[in-house]
Every structure is written in structure tokens, then in C-alpha cells.
C-alpha positions as CSV (number, residue, x, y, z in Angstrom):
1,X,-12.8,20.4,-30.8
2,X,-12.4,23.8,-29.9
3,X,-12.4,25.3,-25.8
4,X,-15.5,28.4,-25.1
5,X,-15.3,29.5,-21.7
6,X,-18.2,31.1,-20.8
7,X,-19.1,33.1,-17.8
8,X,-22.3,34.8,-16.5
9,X,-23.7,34.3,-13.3
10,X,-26.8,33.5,-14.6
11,X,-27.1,29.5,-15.6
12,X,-30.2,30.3,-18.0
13,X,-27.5,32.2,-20.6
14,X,-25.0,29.9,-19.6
15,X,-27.1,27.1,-21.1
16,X,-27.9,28.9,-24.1
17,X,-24.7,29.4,-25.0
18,X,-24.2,26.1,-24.7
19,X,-26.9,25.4,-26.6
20,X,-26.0,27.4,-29.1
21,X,-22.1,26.5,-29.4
22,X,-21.9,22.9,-29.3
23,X,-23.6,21.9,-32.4
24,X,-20.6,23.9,-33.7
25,X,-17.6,22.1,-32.4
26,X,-17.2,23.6,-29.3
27,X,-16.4,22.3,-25.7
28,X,-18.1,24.7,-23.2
29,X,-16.7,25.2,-19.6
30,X,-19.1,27.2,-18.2
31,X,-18.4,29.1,-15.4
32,X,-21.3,31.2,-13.0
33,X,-18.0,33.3,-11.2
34,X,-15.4,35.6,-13.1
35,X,-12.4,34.9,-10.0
36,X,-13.2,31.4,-11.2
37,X,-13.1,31.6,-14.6
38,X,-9.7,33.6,-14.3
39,X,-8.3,30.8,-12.4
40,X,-9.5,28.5,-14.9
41,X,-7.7,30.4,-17.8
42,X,-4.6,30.9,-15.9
43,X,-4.2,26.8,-15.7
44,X,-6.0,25.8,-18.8
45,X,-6.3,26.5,-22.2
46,X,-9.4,27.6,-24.2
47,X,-10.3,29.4,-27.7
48,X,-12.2,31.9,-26.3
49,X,-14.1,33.6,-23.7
50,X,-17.9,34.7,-23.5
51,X,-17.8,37.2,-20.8
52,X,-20.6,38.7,-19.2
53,X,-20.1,42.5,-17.7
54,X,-22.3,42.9,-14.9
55,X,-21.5,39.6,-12.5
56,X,-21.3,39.9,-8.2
57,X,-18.0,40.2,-6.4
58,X,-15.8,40.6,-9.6
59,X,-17.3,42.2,-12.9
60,X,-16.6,41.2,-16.2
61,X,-14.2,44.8,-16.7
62,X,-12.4,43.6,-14.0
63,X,-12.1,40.0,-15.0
64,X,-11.2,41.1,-18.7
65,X,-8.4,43.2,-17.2
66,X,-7.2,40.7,-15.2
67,X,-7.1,37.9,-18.3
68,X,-5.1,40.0,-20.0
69,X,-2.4,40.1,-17.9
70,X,-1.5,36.7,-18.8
71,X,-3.3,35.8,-22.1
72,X,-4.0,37.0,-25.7
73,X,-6.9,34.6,-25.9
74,X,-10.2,36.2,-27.8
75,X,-12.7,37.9,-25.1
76,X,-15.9,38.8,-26.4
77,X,-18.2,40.6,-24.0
78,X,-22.0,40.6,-23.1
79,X,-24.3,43.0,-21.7
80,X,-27.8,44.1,-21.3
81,X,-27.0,47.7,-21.5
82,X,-26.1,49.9,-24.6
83,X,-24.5,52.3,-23.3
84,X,-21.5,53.2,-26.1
85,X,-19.3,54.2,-23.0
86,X,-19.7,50.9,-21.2
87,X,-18.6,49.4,-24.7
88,X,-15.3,51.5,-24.9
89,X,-14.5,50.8,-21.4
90,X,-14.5,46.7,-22.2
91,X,-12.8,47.2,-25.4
92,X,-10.0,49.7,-23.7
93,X,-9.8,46.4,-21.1
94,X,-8.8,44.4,-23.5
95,X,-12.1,42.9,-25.0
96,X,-11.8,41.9,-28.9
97,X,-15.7,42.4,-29.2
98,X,-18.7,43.4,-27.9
99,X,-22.3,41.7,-28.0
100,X,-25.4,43.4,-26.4
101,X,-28.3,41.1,-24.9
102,X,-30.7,39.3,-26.1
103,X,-28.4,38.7,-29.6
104,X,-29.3,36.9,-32.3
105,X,-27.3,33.3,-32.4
106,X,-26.0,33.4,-35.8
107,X,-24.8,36.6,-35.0
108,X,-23.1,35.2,-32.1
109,X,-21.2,32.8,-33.6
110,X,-20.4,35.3,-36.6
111,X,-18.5,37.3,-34.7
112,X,-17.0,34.2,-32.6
113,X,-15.7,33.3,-36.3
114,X,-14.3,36.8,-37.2
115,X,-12.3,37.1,-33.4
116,X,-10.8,34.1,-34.5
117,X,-10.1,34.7,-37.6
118,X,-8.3,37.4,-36.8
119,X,-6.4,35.6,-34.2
120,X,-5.9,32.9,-36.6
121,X,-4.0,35.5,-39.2
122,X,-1.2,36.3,-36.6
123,X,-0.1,33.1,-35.4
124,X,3.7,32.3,-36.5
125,X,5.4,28.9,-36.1
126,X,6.8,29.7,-32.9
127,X,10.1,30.4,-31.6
128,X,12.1,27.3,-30.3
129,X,15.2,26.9,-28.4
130,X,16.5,23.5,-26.8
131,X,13.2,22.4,-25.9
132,X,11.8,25.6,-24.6
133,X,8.9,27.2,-27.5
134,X,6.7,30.3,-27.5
135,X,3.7,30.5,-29.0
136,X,3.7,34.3,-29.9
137,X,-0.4,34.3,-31.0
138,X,-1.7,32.5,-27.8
139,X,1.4,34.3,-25.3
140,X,2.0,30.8,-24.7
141,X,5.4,28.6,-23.6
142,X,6.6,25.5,-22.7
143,X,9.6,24.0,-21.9
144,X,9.0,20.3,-23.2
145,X,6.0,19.2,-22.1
146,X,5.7,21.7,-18.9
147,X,3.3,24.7,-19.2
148,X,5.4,27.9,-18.0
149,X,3.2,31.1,-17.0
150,X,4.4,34.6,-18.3
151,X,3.0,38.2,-18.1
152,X,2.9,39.7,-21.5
153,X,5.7,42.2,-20.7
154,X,8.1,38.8,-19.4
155,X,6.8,36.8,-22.6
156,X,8.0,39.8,-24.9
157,X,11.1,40.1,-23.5
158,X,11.6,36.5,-23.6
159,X,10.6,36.3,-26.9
160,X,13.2,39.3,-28.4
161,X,16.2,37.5,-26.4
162,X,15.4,34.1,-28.2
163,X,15.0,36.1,-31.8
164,X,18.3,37.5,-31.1
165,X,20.8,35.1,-29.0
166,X,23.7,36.6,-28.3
167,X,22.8,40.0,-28.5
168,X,23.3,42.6,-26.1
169,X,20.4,44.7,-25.3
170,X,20.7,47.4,-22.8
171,X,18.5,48.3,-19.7
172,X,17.2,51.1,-21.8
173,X,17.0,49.7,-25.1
174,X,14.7,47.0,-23.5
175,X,12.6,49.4,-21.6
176,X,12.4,51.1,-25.4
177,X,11.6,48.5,-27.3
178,X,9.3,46.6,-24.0
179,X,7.4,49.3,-22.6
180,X,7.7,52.1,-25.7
181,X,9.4,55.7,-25.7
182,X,8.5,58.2,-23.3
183,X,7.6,55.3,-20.6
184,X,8.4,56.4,-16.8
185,X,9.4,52.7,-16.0
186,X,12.7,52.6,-14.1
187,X,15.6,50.6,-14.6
188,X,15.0,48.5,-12.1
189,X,11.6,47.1,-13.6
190,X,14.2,45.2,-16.1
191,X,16.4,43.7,-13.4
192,X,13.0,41.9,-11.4
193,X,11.7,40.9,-14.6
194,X,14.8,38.9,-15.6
195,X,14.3,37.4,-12.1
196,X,10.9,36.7,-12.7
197,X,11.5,35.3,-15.9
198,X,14.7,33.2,-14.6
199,X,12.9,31.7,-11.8
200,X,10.1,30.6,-14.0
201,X,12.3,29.3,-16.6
202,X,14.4,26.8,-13.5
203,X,11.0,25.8,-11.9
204,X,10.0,24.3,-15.6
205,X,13.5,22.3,-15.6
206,X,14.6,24.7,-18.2
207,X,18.8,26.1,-17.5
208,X,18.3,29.5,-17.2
209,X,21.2,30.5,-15.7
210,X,23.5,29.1,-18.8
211,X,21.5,31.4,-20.9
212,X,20.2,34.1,-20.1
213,X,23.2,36.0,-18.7
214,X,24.0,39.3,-17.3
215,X,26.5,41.3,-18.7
216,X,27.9,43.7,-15.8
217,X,27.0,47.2,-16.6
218,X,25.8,46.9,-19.7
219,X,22.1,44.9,-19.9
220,X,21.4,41.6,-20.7
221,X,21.6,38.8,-23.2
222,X,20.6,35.1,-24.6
223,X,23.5,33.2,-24.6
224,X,22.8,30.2,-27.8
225,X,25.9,28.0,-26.8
């Protein structure tokens, strides 16, 4: 079975989502706040979100924005408006698509299936290493069994130190190859994210300290032994 999320603060369009999704093989957590559906997705997983844009207290934008932060998971976004500038402004959030109410229901679930889809075509194996595995289509890992929660920029870096153990990378080859040329991210961005990540990495059980090492003057590295 796959996981919908859907949030709108109305519960008439949360049940016809419903109603429309579950003869297809979809559990639906429906959720009539965007703060809670956010704290949902930070703790759970799910295959994709039906977001609606214009919700009290916390918007759909907002809510997009603030999913992305921690998860690649498929956002699809719903609105009563039109307007082709509210539509860039969900997509520049983060939003893979864009539905305008009322919608058809096969059209709906056509472009549920082509979000996906596209998700679908990314996914890799994963990287592994003693235990501890990133899932690099979902920003997913896990040490074991245990659930560990990264931002995208701490699962990226984690995820080119494991591709490349022993390496060296330097504070500015990371901020290069992390956060792009011509970035105005300082050095020490790099150092607290290697904190962050090290302190996540121990609270999961996982030895950070024996591998991921500092090398004095230089950067950082993965150590593999």
C-alpha cells in the first residue's frame, strides 16, 4: 500500500481525496493543518503529499518550503485560483506539480502517477556502510533499524564522504561541490554541519567519531577502516 498525505483545511476535499485515492491503493492520512502535516512528515513516511495553498496560520507555500528542508518526497499542490504567478511561486518552493480546483479525478491521479514516476526513475540501491544506508531518492537514512533526520545539504555531504571513504575533501571543495560556485557560504557553515551531522549519526548508535574524522588544516574525511 502506498502513504498520500493530504492536507486542506477543509474536511469536504479531504474526503474526496480520499474518496478518490483509496480504490487505488492508497493509505490516506489526512490532515486539516499544514504545521501538522509537517510534523507528520518529519517522523513518518509517506509517497506523497496533496497540499492545499490557501490554509489559516501556515499556508501551503510555507508548508511546501518547510517539507523541503528535510524531504524529496512528491508535493503536488491545490488551489482555487489560476493565477500563473501563484503557480511559479509553489513550484519555485519546491512543489513537483500543480492542480487547480475543482479537477477532474482521473486527472488527479494521472499526474499523482507521472510525479511518481519520475521519482521512481532516480532511485539508486542506496549507499551502505556498516549498517548505516542512504536512500538518495527519498533523502532518507538509517543506521540499522533507527530513522536518522538530515537536512538536504547534511544528507549530501554525508552521502559524497560515503561514495568516497578516505578521501580528503577540503572546506572549499565541499562548499563547491555542496552549495555550488560563486556561493557566499563561509567556511564555517562546513565545520557546524559536520557537527550536526556527527551528533546525529552518535544519537542513532552509529560511531561517528571513528569515521568521520578531521584532518587539521586541511577539511574532512570518511575514514572506511
Amino acid at each position: 500500500m502506498k502513504t498520500a498525505v493530504l492536507v486542506d483545511d477543509e474536511q469536504r476535499m479531504l474526503d474526496l481525496l480520499e474518496l478518490y485515492l483509496e480504490p487505488h491503493g492508497y493509505t490516506c492520512i489526512k490532515k486539516d493543518s499544514a504545521h501538522d502535516a509537517v510534523l507528520f512528515l518529519k517522523h513518518n513516511h509517506a509517497d506523497i503529499v496533496i497540499l492545499d495553498v490557501m490554509m489559516p496560520n501556515m499556508d501551503g507555500w510555507e508548508a511546501c518550503k518547510r517539507i523541503r528542508s528535510f524531504s524529496a518526497i512528491p508535493i503536488i499542490m491545490l488551489t482555487a485560483r489560476n493565477a500563473a504567478e501563484e503557480m511559479v511561486k509553489g513550484l519555485k518552493y519546491g512543489a513537483d506539480d500543480y492542480i487547480t480546483k475543482p479537477f477532474n479525478e482521473d486527472v488527479l491521479l494521472a499526474r499523482i502517477e507521472a510525479v511518481t514516476r519520475r521519482v521512481l526513475q532516480h532511485e539508486v540501491d542506496g549507499v551502505f556502510f556498516k549498517g548505516l544506508k542512504l536512500n538518495e531518492s527519498a533523502y532518507e537514512a538509517h543506521y540499522q533499524t533507527k530513522a536518522i533526520s538530515l537536512t538536504p545539504k547534511e544528507f549530501s555531504m554525508l552521502s559524497l564522504f560515503l561514495k568516497s571513504p578516505d578521501q580528503v575533501y577540503s572546506r572549499d571543495h565541499l562548499l563547491s561541490t555542496i552549495w555550488g560556485y560563486g556561493t557566499n557560504t563561509e567556511d564555517r557553515t562546513i565545520d557546524s554541519h559536520i557537527r550536526n551531522i556527527r551528533e546525529k549519526l552518535r544519537h542513532a548508535g552509529f560511531p561517528a567519531d571513528v569515521h568521520l574524522k578531521t584532518i587539521w588544516g586541511i577539511g574532512y574525511k570518511w575514514s572506511s577502516s
